[in-house]
N, C-alpha and C positions, 0 to 999 in steps of 0.2 A: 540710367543710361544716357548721362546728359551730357556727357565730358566729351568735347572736339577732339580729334586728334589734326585737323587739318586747319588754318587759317588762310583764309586769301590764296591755298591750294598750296600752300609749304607746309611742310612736317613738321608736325611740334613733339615736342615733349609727352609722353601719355604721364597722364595723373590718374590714377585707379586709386579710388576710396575706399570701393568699395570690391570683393568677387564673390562669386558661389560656385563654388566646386560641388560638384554631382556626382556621388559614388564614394563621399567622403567617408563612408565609413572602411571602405577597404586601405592596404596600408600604404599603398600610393597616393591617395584619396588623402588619407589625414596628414601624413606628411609634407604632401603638397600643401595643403591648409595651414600648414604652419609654415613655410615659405613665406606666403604672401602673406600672413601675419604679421610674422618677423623683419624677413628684409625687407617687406613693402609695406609694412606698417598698415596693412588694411584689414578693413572690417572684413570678416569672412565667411560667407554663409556655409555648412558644413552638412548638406543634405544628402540622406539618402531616405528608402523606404519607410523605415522606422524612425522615431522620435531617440528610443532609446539608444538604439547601433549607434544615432548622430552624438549624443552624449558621450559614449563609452568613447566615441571613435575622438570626439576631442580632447578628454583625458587622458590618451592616448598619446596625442599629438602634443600634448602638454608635457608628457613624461620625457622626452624626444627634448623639448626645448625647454625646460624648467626656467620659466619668467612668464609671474604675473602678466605684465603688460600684453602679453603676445594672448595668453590664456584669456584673457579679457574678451580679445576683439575678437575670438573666433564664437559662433554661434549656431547651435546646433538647429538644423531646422530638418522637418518630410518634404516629401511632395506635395501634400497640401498646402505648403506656402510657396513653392517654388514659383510663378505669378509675380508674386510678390517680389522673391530675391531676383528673379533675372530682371523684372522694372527697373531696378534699385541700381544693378549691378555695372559694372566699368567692364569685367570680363568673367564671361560664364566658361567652367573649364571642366568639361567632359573627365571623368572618371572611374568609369562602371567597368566591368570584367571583360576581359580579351576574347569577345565572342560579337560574332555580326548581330546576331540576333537580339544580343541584349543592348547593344549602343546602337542601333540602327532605331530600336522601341526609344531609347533615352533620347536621343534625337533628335526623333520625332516628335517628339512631347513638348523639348525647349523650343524649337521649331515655328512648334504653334503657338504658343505665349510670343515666340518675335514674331511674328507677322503679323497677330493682331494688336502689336504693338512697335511696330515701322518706326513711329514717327520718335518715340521715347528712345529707342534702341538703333538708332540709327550710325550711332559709333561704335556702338558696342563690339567685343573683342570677341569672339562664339569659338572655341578650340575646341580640341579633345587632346588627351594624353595615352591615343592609342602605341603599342609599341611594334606596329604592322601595317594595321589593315589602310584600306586606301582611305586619303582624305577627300578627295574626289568624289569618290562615291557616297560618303558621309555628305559631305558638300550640298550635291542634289538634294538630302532631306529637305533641305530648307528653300522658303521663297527663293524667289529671285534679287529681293528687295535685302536679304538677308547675306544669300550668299558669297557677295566680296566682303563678307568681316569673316567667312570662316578660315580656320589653319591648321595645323597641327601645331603642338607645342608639347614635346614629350622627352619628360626628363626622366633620370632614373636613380635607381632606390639602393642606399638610401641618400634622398638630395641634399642632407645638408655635409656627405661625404663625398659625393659624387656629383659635380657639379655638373656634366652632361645636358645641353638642352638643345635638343634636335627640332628648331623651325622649319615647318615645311608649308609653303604655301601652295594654292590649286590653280588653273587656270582661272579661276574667278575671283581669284583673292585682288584685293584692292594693295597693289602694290605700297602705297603709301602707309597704309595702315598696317601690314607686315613689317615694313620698315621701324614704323613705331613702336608697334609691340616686341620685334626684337632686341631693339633698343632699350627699353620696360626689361627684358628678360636679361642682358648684359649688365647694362649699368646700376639697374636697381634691385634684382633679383640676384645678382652676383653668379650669374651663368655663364657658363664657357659656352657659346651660341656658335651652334654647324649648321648652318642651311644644306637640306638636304631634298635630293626628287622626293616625289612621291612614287615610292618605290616600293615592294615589301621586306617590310620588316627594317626601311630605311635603311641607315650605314651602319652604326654602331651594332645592333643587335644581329646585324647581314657579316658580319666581321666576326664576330663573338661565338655565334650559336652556329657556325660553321665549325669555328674548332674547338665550342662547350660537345658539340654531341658527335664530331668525330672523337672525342675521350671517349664518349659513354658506348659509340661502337668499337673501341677498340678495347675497351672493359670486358663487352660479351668476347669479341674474339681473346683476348686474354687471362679468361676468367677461372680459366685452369691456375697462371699464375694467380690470382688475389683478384681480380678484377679490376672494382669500382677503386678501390685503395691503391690498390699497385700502380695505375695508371695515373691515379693524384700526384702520388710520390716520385713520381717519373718525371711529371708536370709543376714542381712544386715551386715557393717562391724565388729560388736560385734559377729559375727561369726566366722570372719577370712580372709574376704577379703573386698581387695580393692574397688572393684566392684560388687556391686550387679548381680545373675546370669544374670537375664534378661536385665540388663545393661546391661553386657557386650557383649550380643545375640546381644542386636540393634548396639552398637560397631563395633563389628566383622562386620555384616550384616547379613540379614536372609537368604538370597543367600548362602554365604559360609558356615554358619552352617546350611540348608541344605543337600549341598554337602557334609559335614562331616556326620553326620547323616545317608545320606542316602546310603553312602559309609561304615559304622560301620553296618547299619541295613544288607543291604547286602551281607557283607562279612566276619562277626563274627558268631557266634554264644554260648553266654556265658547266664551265669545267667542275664545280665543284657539288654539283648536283646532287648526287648522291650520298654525297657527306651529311644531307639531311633528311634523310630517311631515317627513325626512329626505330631502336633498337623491342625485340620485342620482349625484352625483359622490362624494359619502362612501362611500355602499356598494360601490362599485367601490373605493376606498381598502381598505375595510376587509376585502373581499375577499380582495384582494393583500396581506393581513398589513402594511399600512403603516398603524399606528394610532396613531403620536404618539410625541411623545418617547421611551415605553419601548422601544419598537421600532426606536427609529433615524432612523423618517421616518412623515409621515404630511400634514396640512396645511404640517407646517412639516419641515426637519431641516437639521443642522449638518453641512456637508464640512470635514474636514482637505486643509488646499489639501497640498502636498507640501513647500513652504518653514512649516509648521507651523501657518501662520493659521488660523483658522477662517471658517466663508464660511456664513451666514447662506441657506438656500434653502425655495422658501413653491414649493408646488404649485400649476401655471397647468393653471385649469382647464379652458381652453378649448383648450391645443395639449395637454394631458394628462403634460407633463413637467415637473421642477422646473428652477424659473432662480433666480436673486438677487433678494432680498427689496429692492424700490424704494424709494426714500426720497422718498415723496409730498411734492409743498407747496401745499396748500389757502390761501387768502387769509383765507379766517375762522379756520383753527385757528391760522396765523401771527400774524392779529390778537389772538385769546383767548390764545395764551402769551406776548405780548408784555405784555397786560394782566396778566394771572396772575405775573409776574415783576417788578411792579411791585404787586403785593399790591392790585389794584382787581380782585376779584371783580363786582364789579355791572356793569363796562362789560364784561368779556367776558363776560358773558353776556348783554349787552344787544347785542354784537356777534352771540352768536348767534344772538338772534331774531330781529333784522333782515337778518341778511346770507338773501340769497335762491339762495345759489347748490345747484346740487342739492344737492350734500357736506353743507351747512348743515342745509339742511331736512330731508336725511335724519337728518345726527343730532340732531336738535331731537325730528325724530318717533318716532325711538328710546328718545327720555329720558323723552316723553310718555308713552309706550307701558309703560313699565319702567314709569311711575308706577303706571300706572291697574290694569296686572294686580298689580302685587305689593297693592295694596289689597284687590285682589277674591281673592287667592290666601289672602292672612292671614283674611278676612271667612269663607271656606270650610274652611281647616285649621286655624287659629291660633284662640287665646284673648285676642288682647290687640293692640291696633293697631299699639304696637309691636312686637310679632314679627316682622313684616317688615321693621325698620329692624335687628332684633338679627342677623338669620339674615343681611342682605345684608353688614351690616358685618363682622361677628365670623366667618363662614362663606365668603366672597367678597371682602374686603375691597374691596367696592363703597361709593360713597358710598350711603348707606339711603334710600329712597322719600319717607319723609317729608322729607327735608335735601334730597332734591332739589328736594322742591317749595318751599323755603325761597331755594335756591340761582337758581331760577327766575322769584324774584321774591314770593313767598309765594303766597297759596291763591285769590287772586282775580286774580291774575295767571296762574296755571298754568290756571286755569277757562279764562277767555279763550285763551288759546295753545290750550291744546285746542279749544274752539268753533270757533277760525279754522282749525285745522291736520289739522282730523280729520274723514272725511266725517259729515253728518250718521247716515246710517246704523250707523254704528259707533259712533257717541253716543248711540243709542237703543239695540245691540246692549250696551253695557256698563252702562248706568245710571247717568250720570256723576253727576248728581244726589243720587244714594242715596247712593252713593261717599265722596262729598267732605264728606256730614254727617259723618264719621264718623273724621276728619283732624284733628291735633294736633300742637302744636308737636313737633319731633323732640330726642332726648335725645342726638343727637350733635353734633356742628357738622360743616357740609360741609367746611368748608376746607382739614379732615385730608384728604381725600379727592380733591379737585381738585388738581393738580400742575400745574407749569409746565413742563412734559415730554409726548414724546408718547407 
């Protein structure tokens, strides 16, 4: 913990040799570890509970990055050594499970190693990679002697595709040494760096999990049609992302969005309030330990048929069993990819506004909706208008709010779409007004982001 980050009370450069990531064995955890591996060329300590998880979880992490060099430097350690690794360490980076109770214990634990160790750790960089909870409150774990090195630093999965890193500092944080570290996270970590409040569930995931689990309720409500599927397919890449919502639901896991959800429902209160309230077909999922890909099954899971195939299967919500994922065909989304593959962005989406059929207008009013909170979401956590086109792009590789409204027609075309498409009440309820002074060209271009695919 020797490395200055201040000289004579200027900012320097951070040099980190060495990190310990805590909770490395989960898949945030390892992959994060092989970040600071890779781009940062550092030694990495890779603890959790278990000696072995720490092994598995860096073979893991190795698989991810296939290069010796990187597989070298990482080093699996327990908590028994951890004393040890945070002495050693340049920045200890919280990583354990999306629950108060269990990083508030981890904590507490690095907490007390820095305190009775002040004088060694006195630059030292203390984060977590929570994707919610308050850093604030994390914060107080620790001394006083402690608490201007703590921050948030929370990227997302998987980083070395999503380059996402949401810095958030406390009131305690020692301005200078955020500076640095986000610096460290930019230049040498090769992060698209958002400084964000200390808010729940910060920006990115306060944008995302607003209209990841308005799909998943509008699955239940239309689970007579197909549901969970029918609503992907409504939502599909010719909209602008990579990942259909509910994909990326069973991705992430239902557990952790969730945790997001039910940490936004809780502790916000906006026009969009209730778009996070959690459908009760999920929690019967999550119940029964089926939370998505990591588990095996969840919204979505893959069968090995017996001749080797794999067999694609999406949880029907209404008979409560899983069947074969349908291969929907909408008349407007066949129109938009047929235009889109002929590289005329303006007629498919001039298909979409015209075409009236429900599927249409539902996803019309989904794009709408995306627009108007991710403005009011940035106006509330962010510093800068574009932060919600960085966090959607760079964090979700969604087409960003701003470029949608580009992609829509520009700003007095999105006005009007919203006027016509959106009750008046709900136009009074958000301030659209306010909103849209406050809209600027976007720094990406849509086009990466709209595909001729579903």
């Amino acid at each position: 913990c020797s490395t200055p980050f201040r000289l004579g009370g200027a900012v320097q450069n951070i040099k980190v040799n060495i990190v310990t990531v805590v909770g490395a064995n989960g898949t945030m955890g390892r992959n994060i570890s092989a970040i600071f591996a890779s781009f940062g060329n550092a030694k990495v300590y890779m603890v959790s509970r278990d000696l072995k998880k720490s092994e598995q979880a860096k073979e893991k992490a190795y698989q991810s990055v296939r290069a010796e060099s990187v597989k070298n430097h990482m080093i699996p350690a327990d908590y028994s050594m951890l004393e040890q690794c945070v002495r050693e360490s340049d920045i200890i980076f919280e990583s354990t499970a999306e629950n108060w109770k269990i990083k508030s214990e981890t904590n507490k634990r690095i907490a007390e190693i820095a305190g009775k160790n002040l004088k060694e750790c006195h630059s030292t960089v203390f984060c977590t990679g929570t994707s919610g909870l308050s850093i604030a409150e994390l914060a107080k774990l620790y001394p006083e002697g402690v608490r201007r090195n703590y921050m948030g630093m929370h990227m997302f999965n998987p980083p070395y595709t999503m380059t996402l890193c949401e810095m958030t500092p406390t009131v305690y944080t020692d301005r200078n040494l955020f500076e640095a570290a986000t610096a460290y996270c930019r230049d040498v970590l090769h992060r698209t760096v958002v400084e964000v409040k200390d808010s729940p569930a910060f920006l990115g995931n306060r944008i995302g999990f607003q209209f990841i689990n308005e799909a998943l309720q509008c699955a239940e409500k239309y689970k007579y049609n197909g549901g969970i599927d029918y609503i992907d397919a409504i939502l599909g890449s010719f909209t602008g992302r990579t990942m259909a919502p509910l994909v990326t639901s069973n991705f992430v896991g239902l557990d952790v969005h969730r945790a997001i959800v039910d940490n936004l429902y809780a502790n916000t209160d906006d026009f969009a309030h209730e778009a996070f309230i959690l459908p009760e077909f999920a929690e019967k999922l999550i119940a029964e330990g089926q939370l998505g890909r990591k588990s095996g099954g969840g919204l979505y899971k893959t069968v090995i048929h017996d001749s080797g195939a794999k067999i694609y299967q999406v949880y029907d919500i209404e008979s409560g069993i899983y069947r074969n994922v349908m291969k929907y065909t909408f008349p407007f989304a066949e129109a938009m990819l047929a235009s889109l593959k002929d590289g005329d962005y303006d007629q498919a989406f001039h298909i979409l506004k015209t075409n009236r059929s429900p599927e249409a207008e539902l996803c019309l009013g989904f794009l709408l909706k995306y627009v108007l909170y991710a403005l009011r979401a940035t106006e509330l956590v962010g510093y800068d208008i574009h932060s919600a086109d960085d966090v959607m792009a760079t964090g979700f590789n969604w087409c960003p709010p701003l470029a949608m409204i580009e992609a829509l027609g520009g700003l007095d075309e999105f006005r009007r779409l919203y006027m016509e498409r959106i009750r008046q009440e709900d136009i009074d309820k958000i301030q659209l007004k306010q909103l849209l002074q406050r809209v600027e060209p976007s720094k990406y271009d849509f086009r990466k982001f709209i595909k001729a695919k579903r």
